[in-house]
C-alpha positions as CSV (number, residue, x, y, z in Angstrom):
1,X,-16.8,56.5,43.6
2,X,-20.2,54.4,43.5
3,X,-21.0,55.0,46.8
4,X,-20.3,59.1,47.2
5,X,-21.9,59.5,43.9
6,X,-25.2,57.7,44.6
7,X,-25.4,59.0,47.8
8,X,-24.8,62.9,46.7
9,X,-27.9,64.9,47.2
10,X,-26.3,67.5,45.0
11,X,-26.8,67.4,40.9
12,X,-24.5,65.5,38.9
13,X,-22.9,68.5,37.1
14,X,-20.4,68.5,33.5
15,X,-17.3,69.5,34.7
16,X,-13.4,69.2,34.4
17,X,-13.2,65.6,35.9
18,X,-15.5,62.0,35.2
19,X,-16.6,62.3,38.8
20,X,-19.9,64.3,39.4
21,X,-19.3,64.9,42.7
22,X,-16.0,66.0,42.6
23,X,-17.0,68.5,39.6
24,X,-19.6,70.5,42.2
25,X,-17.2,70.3,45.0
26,X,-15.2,72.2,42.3
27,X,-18.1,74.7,41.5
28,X,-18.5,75.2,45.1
29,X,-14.9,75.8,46.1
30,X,-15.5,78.2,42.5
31,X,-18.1,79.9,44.0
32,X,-16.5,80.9,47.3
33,X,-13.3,82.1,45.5
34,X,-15.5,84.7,43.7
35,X,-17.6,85.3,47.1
36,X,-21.0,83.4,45.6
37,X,-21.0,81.5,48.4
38,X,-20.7,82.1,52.1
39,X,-18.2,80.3,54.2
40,X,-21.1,79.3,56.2
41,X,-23.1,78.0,53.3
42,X,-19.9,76.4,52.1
43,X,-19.3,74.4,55.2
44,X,-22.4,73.4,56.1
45,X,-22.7,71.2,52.6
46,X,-19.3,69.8,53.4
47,X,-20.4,68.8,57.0
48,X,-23.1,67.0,55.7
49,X,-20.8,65.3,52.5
50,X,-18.5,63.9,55.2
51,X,-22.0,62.7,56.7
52,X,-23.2,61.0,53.6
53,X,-19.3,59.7,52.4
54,X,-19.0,58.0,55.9
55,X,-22.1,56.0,55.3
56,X,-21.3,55.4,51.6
57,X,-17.9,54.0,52.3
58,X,-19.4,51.2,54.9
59,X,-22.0,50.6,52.5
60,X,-20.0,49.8,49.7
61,X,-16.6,48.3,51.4
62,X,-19.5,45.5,52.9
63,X,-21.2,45.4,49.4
64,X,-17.9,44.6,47.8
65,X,-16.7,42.3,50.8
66,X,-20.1,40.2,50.2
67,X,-19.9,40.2,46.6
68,X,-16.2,38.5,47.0
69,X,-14.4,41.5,45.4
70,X,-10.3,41.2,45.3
71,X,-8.3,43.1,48.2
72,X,-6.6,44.9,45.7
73,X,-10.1,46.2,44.8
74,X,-11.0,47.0,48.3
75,X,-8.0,48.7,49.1
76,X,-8.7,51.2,45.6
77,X,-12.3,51.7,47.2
78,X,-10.7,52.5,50.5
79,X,-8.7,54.4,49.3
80,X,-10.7,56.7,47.0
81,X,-12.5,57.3,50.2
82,X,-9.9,58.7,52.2
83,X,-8.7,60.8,49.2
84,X,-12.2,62.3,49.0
85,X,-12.6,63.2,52.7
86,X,-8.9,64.6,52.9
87,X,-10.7,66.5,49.6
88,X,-13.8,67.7,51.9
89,X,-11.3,68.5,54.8
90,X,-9.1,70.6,52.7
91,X,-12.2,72.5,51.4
92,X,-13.9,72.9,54.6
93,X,-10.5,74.8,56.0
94,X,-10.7,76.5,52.4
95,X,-13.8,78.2,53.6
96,X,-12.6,80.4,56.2
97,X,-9.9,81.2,54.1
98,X,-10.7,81.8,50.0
99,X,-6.9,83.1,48.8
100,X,-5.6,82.4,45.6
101,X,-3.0,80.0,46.8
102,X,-5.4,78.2,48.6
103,X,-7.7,78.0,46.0
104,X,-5.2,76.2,43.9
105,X,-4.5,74.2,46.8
106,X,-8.0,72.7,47.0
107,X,-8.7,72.3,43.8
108,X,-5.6,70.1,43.3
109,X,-7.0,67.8,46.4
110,X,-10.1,67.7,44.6
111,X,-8.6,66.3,41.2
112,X,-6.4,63.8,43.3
113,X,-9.9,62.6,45.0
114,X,-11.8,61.7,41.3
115,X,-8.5,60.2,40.2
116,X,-8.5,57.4,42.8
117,X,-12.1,57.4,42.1
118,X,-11.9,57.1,38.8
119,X,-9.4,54.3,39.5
120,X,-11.5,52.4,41.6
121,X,-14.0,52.3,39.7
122,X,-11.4,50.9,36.5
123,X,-10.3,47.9,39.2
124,X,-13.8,47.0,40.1
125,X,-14.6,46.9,36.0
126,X,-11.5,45.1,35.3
127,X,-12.1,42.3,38.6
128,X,-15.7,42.2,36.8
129,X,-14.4,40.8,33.3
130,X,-11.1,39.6,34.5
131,X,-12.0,36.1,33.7
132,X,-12.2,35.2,29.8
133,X,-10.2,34.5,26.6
134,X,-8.3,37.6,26.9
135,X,-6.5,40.2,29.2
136,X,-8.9,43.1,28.1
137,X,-11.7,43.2,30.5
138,X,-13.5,45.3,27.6
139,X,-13.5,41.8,24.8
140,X,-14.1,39.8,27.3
141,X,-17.2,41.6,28.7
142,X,-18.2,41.6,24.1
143,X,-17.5,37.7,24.3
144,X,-19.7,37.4,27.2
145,X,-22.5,39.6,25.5
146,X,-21.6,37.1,22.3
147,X,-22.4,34.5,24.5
148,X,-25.8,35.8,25.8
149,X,-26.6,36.0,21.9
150,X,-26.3,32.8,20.9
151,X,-28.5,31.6,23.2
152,X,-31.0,34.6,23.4
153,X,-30.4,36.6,26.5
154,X,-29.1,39.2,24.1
155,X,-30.9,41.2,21.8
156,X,-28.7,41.8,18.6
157,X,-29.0,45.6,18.7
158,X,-27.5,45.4,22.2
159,X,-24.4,43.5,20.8
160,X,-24.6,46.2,17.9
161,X,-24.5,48.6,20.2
162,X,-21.2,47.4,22.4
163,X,-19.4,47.0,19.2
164,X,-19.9,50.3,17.9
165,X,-18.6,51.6,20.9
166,X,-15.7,49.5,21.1
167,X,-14.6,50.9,17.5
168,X,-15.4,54.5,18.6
169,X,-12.9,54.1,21.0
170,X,-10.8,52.4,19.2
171,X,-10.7,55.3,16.3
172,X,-10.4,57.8,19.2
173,X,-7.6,56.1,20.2
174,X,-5.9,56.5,16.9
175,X,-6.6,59.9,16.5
176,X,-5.4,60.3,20.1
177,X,-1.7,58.6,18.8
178,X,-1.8,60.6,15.5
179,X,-2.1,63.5,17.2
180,X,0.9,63.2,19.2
181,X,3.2,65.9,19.0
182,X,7.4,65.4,19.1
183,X,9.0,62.5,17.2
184,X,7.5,59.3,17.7
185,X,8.5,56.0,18.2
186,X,8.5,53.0,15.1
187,X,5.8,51.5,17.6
188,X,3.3,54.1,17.5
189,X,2.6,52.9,13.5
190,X,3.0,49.4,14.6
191,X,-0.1,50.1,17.4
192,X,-1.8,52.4,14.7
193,X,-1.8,49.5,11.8
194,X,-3.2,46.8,15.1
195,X,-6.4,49.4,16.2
196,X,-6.6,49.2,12.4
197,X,-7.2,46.0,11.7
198,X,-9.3,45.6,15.2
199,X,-11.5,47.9,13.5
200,X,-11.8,45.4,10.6
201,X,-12.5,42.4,13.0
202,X,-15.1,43.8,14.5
203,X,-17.1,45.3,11.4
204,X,-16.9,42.0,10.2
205,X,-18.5,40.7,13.6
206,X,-21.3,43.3,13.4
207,X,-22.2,42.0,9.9
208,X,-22.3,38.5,11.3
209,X,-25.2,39.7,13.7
210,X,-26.5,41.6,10.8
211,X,-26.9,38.2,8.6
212,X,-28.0,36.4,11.7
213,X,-25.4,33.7,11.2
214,X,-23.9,32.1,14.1
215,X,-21.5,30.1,12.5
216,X,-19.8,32.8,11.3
217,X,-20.2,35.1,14.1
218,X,-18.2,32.4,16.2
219,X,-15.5,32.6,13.5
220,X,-15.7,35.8,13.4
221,X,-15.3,36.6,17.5
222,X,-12.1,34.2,16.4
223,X,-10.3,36.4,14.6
224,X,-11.2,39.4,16.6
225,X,-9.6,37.6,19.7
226,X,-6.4,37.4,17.6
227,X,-6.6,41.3,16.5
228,X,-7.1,42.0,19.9
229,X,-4.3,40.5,21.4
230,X,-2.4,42.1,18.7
231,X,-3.3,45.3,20.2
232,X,-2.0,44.5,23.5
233,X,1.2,43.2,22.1
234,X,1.4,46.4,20.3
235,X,0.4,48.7,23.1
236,X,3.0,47.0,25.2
237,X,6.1,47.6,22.7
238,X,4.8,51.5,22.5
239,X,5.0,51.6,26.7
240,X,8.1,50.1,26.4
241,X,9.3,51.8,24.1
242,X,8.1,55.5,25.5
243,X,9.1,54.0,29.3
244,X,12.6,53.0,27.7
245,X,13.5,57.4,27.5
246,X,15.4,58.9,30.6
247,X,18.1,59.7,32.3
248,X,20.1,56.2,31.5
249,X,21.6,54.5,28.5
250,X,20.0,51.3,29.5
251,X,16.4,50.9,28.6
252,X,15.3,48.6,31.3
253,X,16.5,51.5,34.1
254,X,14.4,53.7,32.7
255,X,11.9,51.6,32.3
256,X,12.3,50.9,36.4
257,X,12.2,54.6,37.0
258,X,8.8,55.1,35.0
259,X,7.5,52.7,37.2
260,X,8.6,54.3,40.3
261,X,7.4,57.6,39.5
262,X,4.5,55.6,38.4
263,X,3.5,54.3,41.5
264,X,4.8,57.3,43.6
265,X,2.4,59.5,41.2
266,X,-0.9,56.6,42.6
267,X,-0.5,55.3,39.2
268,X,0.2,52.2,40.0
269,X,-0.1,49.8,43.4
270,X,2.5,48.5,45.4
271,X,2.5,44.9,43.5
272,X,2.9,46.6,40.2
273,X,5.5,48.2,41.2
274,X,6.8,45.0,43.1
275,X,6.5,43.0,39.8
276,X,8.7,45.6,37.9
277,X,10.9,45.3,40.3
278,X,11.1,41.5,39.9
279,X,11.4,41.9,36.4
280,X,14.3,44.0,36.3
281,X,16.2,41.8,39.1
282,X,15.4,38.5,36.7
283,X,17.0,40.5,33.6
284,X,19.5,41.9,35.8
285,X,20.8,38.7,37.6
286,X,20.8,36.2,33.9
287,X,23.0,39.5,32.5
288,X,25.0,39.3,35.5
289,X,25.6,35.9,35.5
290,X,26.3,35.4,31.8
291,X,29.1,38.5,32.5
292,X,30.5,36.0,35.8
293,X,30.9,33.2,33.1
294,X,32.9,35.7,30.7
295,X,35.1,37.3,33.6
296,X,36.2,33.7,35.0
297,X,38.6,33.2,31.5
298,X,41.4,33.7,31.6
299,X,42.6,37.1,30.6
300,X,46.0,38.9,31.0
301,X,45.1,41.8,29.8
302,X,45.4,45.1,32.9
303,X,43.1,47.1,30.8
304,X,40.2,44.8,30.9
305,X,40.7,43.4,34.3
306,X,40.0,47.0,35.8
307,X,37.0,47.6,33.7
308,X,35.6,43.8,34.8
309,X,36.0,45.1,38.4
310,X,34.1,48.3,37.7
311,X,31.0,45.9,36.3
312,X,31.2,43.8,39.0
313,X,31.0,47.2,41.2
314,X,28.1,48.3,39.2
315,X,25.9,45.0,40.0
316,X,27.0,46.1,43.1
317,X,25.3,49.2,43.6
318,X,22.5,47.7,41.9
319,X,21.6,45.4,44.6
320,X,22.1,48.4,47.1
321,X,19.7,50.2,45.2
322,X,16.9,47.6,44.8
323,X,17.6,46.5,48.6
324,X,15.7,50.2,49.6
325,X,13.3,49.8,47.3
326,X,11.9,46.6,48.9
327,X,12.4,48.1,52.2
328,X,10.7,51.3,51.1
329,X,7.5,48.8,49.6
330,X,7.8,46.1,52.5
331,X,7.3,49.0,55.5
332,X,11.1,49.1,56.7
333,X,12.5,52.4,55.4
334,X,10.7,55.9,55.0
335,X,8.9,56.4,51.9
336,X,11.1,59.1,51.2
337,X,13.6,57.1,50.5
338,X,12.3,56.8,47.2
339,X,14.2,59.6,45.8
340,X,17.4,58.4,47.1
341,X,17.1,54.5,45.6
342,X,16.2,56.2,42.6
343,X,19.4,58.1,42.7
344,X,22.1,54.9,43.7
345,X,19.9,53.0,41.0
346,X,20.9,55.9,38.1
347,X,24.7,55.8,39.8
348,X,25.0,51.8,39.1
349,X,23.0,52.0,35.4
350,X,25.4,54.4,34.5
351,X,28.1,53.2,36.0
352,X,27.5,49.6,34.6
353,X,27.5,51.4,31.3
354,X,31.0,53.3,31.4
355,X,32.3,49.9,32.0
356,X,30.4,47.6,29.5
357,X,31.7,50.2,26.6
358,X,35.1,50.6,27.8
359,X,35.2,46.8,27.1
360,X,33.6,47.2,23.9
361,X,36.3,49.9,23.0
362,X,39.3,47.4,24.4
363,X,37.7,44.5,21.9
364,X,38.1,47.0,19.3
365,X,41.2,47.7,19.8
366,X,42.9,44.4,20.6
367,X,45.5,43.1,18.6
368,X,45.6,46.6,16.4
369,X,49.0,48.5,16.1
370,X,49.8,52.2,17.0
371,X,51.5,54.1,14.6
372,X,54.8,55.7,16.9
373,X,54.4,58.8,14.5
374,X,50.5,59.8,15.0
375,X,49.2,57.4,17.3
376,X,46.3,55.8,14.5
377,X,45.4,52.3,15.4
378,X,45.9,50.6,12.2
379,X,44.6,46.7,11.8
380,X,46.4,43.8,12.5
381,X,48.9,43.0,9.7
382,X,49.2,46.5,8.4
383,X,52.6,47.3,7.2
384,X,52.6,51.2,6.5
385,X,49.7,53.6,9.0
386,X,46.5,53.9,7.0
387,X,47.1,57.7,8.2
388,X,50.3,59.0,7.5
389,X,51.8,56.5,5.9
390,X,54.6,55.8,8.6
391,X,56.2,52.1,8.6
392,X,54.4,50.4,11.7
393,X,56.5,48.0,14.4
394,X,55.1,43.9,13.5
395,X,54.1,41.8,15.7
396,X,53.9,37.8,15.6
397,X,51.7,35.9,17.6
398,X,48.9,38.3,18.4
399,X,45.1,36.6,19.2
400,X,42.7,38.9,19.9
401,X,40.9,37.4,23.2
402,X,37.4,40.1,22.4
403,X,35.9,40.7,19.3
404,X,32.9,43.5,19.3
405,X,31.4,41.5,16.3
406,X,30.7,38.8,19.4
407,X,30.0,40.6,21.9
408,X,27.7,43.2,20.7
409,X,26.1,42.3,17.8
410,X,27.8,42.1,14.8
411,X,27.8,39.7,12.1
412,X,30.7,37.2,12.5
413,X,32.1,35.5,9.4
414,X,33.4,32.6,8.5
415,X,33.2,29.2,10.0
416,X,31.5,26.5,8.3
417,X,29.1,28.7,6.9
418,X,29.4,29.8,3.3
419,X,28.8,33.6,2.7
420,X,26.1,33.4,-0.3
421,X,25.4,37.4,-1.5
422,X,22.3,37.1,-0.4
423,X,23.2,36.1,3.6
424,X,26.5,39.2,3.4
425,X,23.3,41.5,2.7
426,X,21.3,40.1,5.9
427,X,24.3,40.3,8.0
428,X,25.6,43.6,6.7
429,X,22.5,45.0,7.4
430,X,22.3,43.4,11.3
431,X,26.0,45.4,11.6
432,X,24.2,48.9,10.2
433,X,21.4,47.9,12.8
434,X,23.6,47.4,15.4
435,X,25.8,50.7,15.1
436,X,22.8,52.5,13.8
437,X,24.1,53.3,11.1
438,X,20.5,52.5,9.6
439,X,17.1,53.3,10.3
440,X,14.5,50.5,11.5
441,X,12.7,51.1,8.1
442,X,15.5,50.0,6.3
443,X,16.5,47.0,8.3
444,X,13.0,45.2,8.1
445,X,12.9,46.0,4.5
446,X,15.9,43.7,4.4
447,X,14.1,41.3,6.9
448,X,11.0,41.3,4.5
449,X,13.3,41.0,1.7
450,X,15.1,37.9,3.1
451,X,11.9,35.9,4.5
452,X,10.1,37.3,0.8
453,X,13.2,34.8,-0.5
454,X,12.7,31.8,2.1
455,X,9.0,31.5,1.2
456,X,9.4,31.6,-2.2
457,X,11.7,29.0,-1.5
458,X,9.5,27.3,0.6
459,X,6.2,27.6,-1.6
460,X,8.5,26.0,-4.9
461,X,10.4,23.4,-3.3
462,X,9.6,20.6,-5.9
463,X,8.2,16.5,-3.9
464,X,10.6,13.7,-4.6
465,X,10.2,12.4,-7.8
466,X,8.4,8.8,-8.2
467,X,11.8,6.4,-8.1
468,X,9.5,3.4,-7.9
469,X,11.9,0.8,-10.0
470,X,11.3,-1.0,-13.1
471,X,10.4,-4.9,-12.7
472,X,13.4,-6.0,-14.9
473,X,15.9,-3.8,-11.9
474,X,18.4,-6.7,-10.2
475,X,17.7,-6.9,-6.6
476,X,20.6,-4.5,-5.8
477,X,19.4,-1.8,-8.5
478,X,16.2,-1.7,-6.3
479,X,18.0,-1.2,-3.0
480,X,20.2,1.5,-4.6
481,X,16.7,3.4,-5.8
482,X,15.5,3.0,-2.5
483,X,18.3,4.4,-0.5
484,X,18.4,7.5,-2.7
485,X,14.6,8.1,-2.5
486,X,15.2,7.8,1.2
487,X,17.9,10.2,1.0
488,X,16.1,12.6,-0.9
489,X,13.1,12.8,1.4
490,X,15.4,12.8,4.3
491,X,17.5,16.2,2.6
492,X,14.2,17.4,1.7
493,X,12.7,17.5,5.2
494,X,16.2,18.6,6.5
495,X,15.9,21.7,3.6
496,X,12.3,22.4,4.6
497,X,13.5,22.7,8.4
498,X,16.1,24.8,7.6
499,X,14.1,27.5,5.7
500,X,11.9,27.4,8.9
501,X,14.3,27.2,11.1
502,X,15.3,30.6,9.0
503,X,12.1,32.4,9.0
504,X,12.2,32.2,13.2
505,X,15.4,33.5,13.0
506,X,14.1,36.4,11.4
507,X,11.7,37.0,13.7
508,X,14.1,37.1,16.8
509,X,16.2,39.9,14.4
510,X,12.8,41.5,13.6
511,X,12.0,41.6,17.9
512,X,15.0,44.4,18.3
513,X,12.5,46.7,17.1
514,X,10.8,46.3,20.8
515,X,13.5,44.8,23.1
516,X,16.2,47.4,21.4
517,X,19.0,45.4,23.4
518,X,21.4,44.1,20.8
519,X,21.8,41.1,22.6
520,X,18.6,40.3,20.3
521,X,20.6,40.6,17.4
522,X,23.7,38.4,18.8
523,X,20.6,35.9,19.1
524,X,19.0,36.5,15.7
525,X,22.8,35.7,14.6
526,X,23.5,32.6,15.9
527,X,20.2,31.0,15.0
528,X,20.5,32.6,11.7
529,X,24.0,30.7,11.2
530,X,22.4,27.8,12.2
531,X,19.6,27.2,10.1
532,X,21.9,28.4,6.7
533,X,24.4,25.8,7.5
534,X,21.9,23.4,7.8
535,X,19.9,24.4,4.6
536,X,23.7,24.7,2.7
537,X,24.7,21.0,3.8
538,X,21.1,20.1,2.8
539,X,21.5,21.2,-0.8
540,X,24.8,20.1,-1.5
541,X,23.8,16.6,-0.1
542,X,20.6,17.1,-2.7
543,X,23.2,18.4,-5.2
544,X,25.2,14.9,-4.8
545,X,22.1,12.6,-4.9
546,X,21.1,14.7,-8.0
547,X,24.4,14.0,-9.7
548,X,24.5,10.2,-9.0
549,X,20.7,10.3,-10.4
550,X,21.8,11.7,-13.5
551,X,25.1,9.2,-13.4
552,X,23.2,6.4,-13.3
553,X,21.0,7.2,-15.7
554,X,23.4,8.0,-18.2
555,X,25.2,4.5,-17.1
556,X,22.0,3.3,-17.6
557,X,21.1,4.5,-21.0
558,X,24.6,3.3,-22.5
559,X,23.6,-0.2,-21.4
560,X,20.5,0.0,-22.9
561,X,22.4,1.3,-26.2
562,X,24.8,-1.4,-25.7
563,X,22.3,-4.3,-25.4
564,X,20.3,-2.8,-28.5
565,X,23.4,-2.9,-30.7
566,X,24.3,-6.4,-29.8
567,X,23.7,-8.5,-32.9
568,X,21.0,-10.6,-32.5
């Protein structure tokens, strides 16, 4: 805290936390345990550290008010205040009374005082550089330094300096991930390979300074704001992805529940904690009306009628559960509530999930026959059981209403779409994906596989020939040349569109790695289908123009034959 530690007459000691202060109050309370230091002697230096914190805290509060700082940084400040006297309270009583338990006790006070210091000193660094061209207060405080540079308020070795720390911290922090014990997420490498290459961007910055050239040191600061938002992107699909494990099968519930032990823990403030919550209502309220759209068709179907009643009593309990957590945040309901919303909110997620398989399970199922002899559920069609053999009742007329390929991420067939070898590959792979049947690893080798093929495709597509006609052409021989160039430039683009269209597609598949919802896949799908039924139609109108080309040429050539072998 700056004002307790500037107004400390005691030594700034190393110790177990970042907080000087807070490390001799833990030598002191040390000191007593082990009767080194009298309760008297103890006390006395607390009386006059409440003195000096009281002072300290009006001091700074008005420093900050004056210097505009943000409420949310005024409240940290305020509040690693009272955390530190609460510390000085609890070790004063601590005095009198030096038992092991107590001991403990203070110490733990002591730790929870340098945290909030700790993380008021954090807000007040990240208000500072708040403003710039990322949402890393650490580049943007090196891009203001870059700045002073270039126009000489900077010495270079200074600059040198901040960007040699940046990459010490930045190899730290990949030794800290490597180092990470227990199976790890896909993310972790993906977060590894970014720090990586933000090394790389800013070596390359450092030689800039080195060379003295400014042009390139702009350039350079370029790409380093490109490797460092790769980092964040990165570290946010590892939180996600580390927030995403708990007690429910859905991902965003645990992700809510991180938070809330999160900010119960001081981790977080109240408006973190208030935006996850928006952010699960917004994902939770598009799912639940895309499910309203689904439920209102008509279905006749008993089975799945009583699970569609047990979703709808699922979203349910979610609102009950996420209507105490804003009371709990807005003042209305006791803070120990917490545990309780926390509770109904697991209920509904679970709930919610019972239901949403037992419909997968019933699309399964539908339209399959049961064998009378050992109750297999044999395909629609099937004459004998693919089990025992037994002959199996037909039926006539059966349309399945639910299809799991649909609904949860499996490739659907058919349509106007032509299954090449090379697209059965890409979907058969989004079905292994989807039933994990297949490790991330091997998916995006068939991702990189598939977009390897588009660029290639991309990269060789040959221009439209020159179809510019030849003075002797007939009037309507030139308009017949120029509607097939046109044709062929307008199949061409269309091609071109399609391969890009492609590429995105595989980008939305290749996003499952982070969101892990296979609703991303569903997506990945449909755009998929799109843009390879508008790349097939392409080439088989380019196939058509092609062949007329190479009619009329022929037709051409035996009237050219013709007219050379007319006697003269």
């Amino acid at each position: 805290m700056a004002g307790t530690e500037s107004t400390s007459s005691q030594p700034a000691l190393e110790g177990e936390t970042p907080s000087p202060l807070c490390n001799h109050l833990l030598e002191q309370a040390r000191l007593r345990f082990e009767d080194a230091l009298s309760e008297k002697q103890l006390r006395e230096g607390v009386a006059q550290a409440l003195e000096s914190l009281e002072q300290a805290r009006v001091q700074t509060l008005a420093n900050l008010e004056r210097d505009g700082a943000k409420s949310e940084v005024l409240d940290s400040f305020e509040r690693s205040f009272e955390e530190m006297q609460i510390a000085l309270e609890d070790l004063d009583e601590f005095a009198a009374s030096a038992t092991p338990e107590s001991y403990e006790s203070v110490r733990g006070s002591i730790f929870r005082a340098a945290s909030a210091t700790v993380f008021a000193m954090t807000s007040l660094q990240q208000a500072q550089f708040a403003d710039g061209p990322t949402d890393m207060p650490l580049f943007n405080a090196l891009f203001k330094m870059k700045e002073g540079f270039m126009k000489g308020g900077v010495q270079a070795e200074q600059l040198k300096n901040a960007l040699a720390g940046v990459v010490d911290m930045t190899k730290k922090a990949i030794e800290e991930l490597l180092a990470a014990e227990g199976e790890q997420p896909p993310q972790r490498d993906g977060l590894v390979r970014a720090y990586e290459e933000q090394i790389q961007s800013l070596e390359q910055v450092e030689q800039a300074v080195d060379a003295g050239d400014k042009q390139a040191l702009e350039k350079m600061f370029q790409q380093l704001l490109a490797t460092s938002n790769g980092v964040k992107e990165a570290m946010g699909s590892l939180n996600a992805a580390l927030m995403s494990e708990g007690p429910c099968r859905l991902a965003r519930t645990n992700i809510l529940l991180s938070a809330a032990d999160t900010y119960l823990q001081g981790g977080i403030g109240a408006d973190g904690f208030a935006e996850s919550l928006e952010l699960f209502e917004v994902d939770l309220r598009e799912e639940s009306t895309k499910f309203q759209e689904l439920a209102a068709m008509p279905n006749d179907s008993d089975a799945v009628q009583q699970e569609v009643e047990g979703v709808k009593e699922a979203y349910d309990l979610h609102e009950d559960a996420l209507a105490l957590f804003h009371e709990i945040l807005e003042g209305e309901a006791d803070p120990a509530e917490f545990e309780n919303a926390k509770k109904i909110l697991i209920e509904a997620s679970e709930k919610l999930s019972d239901h949403k398989e037992a419909l997968i399970a019933i699309g399964e199922n539908e339209g399959k026959v049961s064998c009378v002899r050992c109750g297999k559920m044999n395909e629609p069609g099937s004459r004998v059981c693919n089990n025992c053999g037994a002959q199996l009742p037909q039926q006539t007329g059966v349309q399945s209403t639910m299809s799991y390929q649909e609904s949860d991420g499996a490739a659907d067939f058919g349509g106007e779409l032509e299954i090449t070898t090379n697209l059965e590959r890409l979907f058969h792979a989004i079905n292994e994906v989807a039933e994990e049947r297949c490790s991330d690893e091997e998916f995006e080798e068939v991702l990189v596989w598939m977009d390897n093929l588009l660029a290639n495709a991309q990269a060789t597509m040959p221009e439209v020939p020159n179809m510019t006609p030849r003075p002797e052409f007939n009037e309507e021989a030139v308009k017949k040349i120029e509607l097939v160039a046109e044709d062929l430039h307008e199949q061409r683009g269309v091609m071109l569109g399609g391969i890009e269209e492609f590429r995105v597609a595989l980008g939305t598949l290749q996003s499952f790695f982070e969101t892990r919802d296979k609703e991303t896949l569903i997506q990945g799908v449909r755009e998929v289908r799109s843009a390879a039924i508008k790349m097939q139609q392409a080439e088989k109108a380019l196939n058509l123009i092609q062949q007329s080309i190479e009619e009329a040429t022929r037709q051409a050539a035996e009237a050219e034959a013709s007219d050379e072998n007319e006697p003269g």
